[in-house]
C-alpha positions as CSV (number, residue, x, y, z in Angstrom):
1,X,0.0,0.0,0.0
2,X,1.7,3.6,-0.7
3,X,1.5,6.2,0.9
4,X,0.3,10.1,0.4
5,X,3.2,10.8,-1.5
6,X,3.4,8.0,-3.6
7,X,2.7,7.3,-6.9
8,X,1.7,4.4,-10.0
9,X,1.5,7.0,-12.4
10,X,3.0,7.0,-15.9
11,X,4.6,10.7,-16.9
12,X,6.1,12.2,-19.4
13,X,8.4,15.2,-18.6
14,X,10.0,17.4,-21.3
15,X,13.4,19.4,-20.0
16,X,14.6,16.4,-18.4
17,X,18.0,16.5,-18.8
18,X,18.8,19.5,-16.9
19,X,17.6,21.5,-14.4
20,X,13.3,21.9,-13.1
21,X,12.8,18.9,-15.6
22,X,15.3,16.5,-14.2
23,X,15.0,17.7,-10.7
24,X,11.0,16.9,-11.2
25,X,11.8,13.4,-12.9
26,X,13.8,12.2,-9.9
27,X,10.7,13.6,-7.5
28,X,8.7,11.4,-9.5
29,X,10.5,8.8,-9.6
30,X,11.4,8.5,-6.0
31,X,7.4,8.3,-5.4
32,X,7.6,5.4,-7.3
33,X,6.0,7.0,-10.7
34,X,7.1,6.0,-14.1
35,X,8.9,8.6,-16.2
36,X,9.8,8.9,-19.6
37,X,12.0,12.0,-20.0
38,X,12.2,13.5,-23.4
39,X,15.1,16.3,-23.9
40,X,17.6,17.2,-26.4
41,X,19.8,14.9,-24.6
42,X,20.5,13.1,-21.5
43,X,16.9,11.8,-21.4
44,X,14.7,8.8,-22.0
45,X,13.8,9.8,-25.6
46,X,16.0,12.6,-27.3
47,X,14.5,14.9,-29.6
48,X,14.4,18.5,-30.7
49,X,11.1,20.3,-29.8
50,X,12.4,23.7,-31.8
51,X,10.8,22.1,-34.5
52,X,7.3,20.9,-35.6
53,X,8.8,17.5,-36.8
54,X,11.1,17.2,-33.8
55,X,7.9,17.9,-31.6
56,X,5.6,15.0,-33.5
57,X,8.7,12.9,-33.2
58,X,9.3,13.2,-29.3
59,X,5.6,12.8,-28.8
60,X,5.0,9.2,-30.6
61,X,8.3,8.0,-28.9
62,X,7.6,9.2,-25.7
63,X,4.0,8.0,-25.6
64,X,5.7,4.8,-27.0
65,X,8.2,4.3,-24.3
66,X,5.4,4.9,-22.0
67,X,3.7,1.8,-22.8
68,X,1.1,4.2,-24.8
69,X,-0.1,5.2,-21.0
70,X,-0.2,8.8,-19.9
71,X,-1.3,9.9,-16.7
72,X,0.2,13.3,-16.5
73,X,2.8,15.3,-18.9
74,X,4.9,18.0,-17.6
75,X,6.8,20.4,-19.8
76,X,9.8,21.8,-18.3
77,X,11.8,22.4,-21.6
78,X,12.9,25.8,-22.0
79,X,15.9,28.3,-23.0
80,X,16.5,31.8,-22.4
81,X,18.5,33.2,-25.1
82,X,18.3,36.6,-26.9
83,X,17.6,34.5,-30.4
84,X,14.2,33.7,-31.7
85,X,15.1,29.8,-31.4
86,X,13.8,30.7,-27.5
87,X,10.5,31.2,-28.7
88,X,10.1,27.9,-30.7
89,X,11.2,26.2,-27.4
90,X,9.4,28.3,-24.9
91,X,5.8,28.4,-26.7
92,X,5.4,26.2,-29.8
93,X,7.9,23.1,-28.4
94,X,5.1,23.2,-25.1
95,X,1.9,24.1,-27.3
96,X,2.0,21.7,-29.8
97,X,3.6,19.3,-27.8
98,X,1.0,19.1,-25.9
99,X,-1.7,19.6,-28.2
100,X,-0.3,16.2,-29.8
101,X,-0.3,14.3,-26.6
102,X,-3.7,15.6,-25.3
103,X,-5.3,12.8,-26.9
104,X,-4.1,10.2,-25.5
105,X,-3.7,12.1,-22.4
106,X,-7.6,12.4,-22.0
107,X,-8.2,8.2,-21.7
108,X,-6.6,8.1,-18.4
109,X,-8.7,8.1,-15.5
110,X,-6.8,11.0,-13.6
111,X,-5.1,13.4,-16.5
112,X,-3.4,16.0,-16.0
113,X,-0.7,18.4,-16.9
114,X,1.0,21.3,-16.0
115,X,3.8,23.4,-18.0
116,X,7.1,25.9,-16.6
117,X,6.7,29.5,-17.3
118,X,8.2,32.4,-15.6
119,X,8.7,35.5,-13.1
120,X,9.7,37.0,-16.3
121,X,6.2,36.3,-17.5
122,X,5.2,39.7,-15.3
123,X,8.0,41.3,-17.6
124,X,8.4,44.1,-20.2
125,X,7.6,41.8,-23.7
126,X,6.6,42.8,-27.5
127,X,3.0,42.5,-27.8
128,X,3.4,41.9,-31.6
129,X,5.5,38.7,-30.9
130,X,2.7,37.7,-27.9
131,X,-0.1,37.8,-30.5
132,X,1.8,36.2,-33.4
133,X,2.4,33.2,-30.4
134,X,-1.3,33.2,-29.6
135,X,-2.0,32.9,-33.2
136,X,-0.2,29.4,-33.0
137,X,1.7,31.0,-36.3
138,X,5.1,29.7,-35.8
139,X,6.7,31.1,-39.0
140,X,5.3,34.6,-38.0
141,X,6.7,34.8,-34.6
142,X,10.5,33.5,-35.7
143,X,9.8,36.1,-38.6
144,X,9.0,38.9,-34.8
145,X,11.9,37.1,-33.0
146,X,14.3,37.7,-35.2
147,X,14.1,41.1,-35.7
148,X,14.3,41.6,-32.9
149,X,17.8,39.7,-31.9
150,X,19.1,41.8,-34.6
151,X,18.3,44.7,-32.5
152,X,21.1,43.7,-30.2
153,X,20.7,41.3,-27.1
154,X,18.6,44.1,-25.3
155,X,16.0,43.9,-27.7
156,X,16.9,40.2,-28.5
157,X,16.0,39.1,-24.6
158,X,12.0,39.9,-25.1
159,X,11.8,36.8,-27.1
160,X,12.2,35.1,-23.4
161,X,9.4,37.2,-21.4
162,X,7.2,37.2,-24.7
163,X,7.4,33.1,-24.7
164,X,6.3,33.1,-21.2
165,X,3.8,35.6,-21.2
166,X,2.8,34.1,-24.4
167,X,2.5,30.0,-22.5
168,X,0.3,31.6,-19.3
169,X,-2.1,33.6,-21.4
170,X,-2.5,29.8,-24.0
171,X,-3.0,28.2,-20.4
172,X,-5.7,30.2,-19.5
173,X,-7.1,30.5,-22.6
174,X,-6.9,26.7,-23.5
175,X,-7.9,25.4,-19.9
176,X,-11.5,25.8,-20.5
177,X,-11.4,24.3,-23.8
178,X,-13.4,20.6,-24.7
179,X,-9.9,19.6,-25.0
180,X,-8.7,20.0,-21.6
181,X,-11.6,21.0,-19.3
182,X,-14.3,19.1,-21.6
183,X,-11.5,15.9,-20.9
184,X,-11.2,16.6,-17.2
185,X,-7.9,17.7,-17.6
186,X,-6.7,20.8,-15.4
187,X,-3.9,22.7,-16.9
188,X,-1.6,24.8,-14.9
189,X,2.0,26.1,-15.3
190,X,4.5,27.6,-12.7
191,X,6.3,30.5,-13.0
192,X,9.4,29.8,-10.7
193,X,11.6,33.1,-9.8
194,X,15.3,32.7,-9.7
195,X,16.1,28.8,-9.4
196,X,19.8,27.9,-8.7
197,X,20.3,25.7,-12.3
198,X,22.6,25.5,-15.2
199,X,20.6,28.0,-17.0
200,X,21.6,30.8,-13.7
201,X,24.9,29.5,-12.6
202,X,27.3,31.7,-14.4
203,X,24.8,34.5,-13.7
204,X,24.7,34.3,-10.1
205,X,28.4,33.1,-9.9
206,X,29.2,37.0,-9.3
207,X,28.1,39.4,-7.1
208,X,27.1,41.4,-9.9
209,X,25.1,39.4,-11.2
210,X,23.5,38.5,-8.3
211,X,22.3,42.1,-7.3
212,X,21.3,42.3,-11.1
213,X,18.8,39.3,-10.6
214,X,17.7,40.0,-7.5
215,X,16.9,43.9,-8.7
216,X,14.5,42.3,-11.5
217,X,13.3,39.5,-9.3
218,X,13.1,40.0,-5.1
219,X,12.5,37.5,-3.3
220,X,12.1,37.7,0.0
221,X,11.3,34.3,1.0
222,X,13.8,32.2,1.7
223,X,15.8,33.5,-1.7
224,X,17.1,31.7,-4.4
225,X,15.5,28.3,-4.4
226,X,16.5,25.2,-5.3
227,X,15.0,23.2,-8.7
228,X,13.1,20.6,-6.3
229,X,11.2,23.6,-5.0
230,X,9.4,24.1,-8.2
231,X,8.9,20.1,-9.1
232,X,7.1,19.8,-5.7
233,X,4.5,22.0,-7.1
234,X,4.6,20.4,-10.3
235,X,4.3,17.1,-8.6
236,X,0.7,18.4,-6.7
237,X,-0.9,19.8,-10.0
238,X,-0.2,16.8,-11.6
239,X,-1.8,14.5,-8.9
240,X,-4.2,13.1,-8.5
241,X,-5.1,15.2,-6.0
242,X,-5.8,18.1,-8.1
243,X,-8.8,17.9,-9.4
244,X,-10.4,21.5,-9.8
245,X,-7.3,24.0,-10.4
246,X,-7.0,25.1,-13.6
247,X,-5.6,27.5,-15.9
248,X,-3.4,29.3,-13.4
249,X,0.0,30.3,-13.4
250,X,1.6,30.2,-10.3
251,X,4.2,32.2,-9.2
252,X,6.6,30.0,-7.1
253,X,8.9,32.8,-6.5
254,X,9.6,33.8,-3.0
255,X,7.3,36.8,-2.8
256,X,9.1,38.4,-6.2
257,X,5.5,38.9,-7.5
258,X,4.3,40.4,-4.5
259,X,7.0,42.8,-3.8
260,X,6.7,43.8,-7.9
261,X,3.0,44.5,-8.2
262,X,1.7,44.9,-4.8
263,X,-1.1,44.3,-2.9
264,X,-3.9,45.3,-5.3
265,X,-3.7,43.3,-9.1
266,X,-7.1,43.4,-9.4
267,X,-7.8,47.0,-10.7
């Protein structure tokens, strides 16, 4: 008999190789879940989700290796570089990804999923690349994207808060939907402040950069945190436990959010 924080569920977690995604893989695992982990390497099944083939590819082999059972998916894949290959990751290799599982996801008796966005979701962004995201035209928002690296890496780096902003608003909007409500499927993502990663390391490694960070994202809870922190969540949303919240994005942050917009973000 297991207990309250064990599992017999099959997942499928993108990001896996690295950082929140492997971190939530070995949660999962150690609660006695099955996980295939799909990632460009150093996972179960490797495969590129900048690309529409790459995305259809990881999909059938990950639902293959699964044993063609999926309780919960969990995206986790993600980069944060000034180049428009960040918003190919960040929104379409999520989207359609899980647009293609969805399926298959809505046969289990307890589906779920959940995806990674960001503090820097609550960021400055280009509305024109947000909308050509929301539009689900891919060619159109690499077409934004890259204008906008060739700005320079100043206006390069809104790819990375447009992505984000870009996942939470398709969250809420696609929550509700037949193909996730209508399934009894809640959808969530978490929006993690600074996590201690390979993506932050070289970042945080000076003082510098540290006070840089922690200018754009305070957190006055206990700091930093670790990856785990954020896969705990995960591992709740995706339980089957959850069974009525939906179409949030939750800021796992250590009161950045708060300190940032205040007491009142409902005027």
């Amino acid at each position: 008999m297991t207990n309250a924080t064990e599992t017999s569920r099959n997942y499928i977690v993108t990001g896996a190789g690295s950082g929140i995604g492997l971190a939530t893989a070995n949660l999962l695992r150690d609660r006695g879940a099955t996980v295939v982990g799909v990632d460009l390497r150093g996972a179960d099944v490797e495969a590129d989700l900048s690309t529409s083939a790459g995305r259809k590819e990881a999909a059938a082999n990950a639902l293959a290796a699964a044993g063609g059972k999926i309780d919960a998916i969990i995206a986790c894949a993600g980069i944060s570089a000034p180049i428009p290959l960040t918003v190919s990751v960040n929104y379409f290799g999520v989207t359609e990804f899980l647009e293609l599982l969805a399926p298959e996801l809505a046969k289990s008796a307890s589906p779920r999923a959940a995806v990674v966005s960001s503090m820097a979701s609550l960021q400055a962004n280009s509305p024109e690349l947000v909308d050509a995201l929301l539009s689900g035209d891919e060619a159109a928002a690499v077409a934004v994207g890259t204008a906008l690296a060739e700005q320079g890496p100043e206006a390069g780096y809104l790819n990375y808060p447009s992505s984000k902003r870009a996942l939470s608003r398709w969250v809420r909007r696609e929550s509700i939907t037949p193909t996730w409500a209508g399934a009894g499927i809640p959808l969530n993502a978490v929006a993690p402040g600074t996590v201690i990663s390979p993506m932050t390391t070289q970042l945080l490694a000076t003082e510098e950069g540290r006070a840089m960070v922690d200018s754009h994202v305070p957190m006055p809870l206990n700091y930093h945190s670790e990856a785990v922190v954020i896969s705990r969540l995960l591992a709740w949303l995706t339980s089957e436990e959850n069974t009525h919240t939906t179409g949030q994005t939750i800021y796992t942050d250590g009161g950045a959010d708060a300190s940032l917009r205040g007491d009142n973000i409902w005027d």
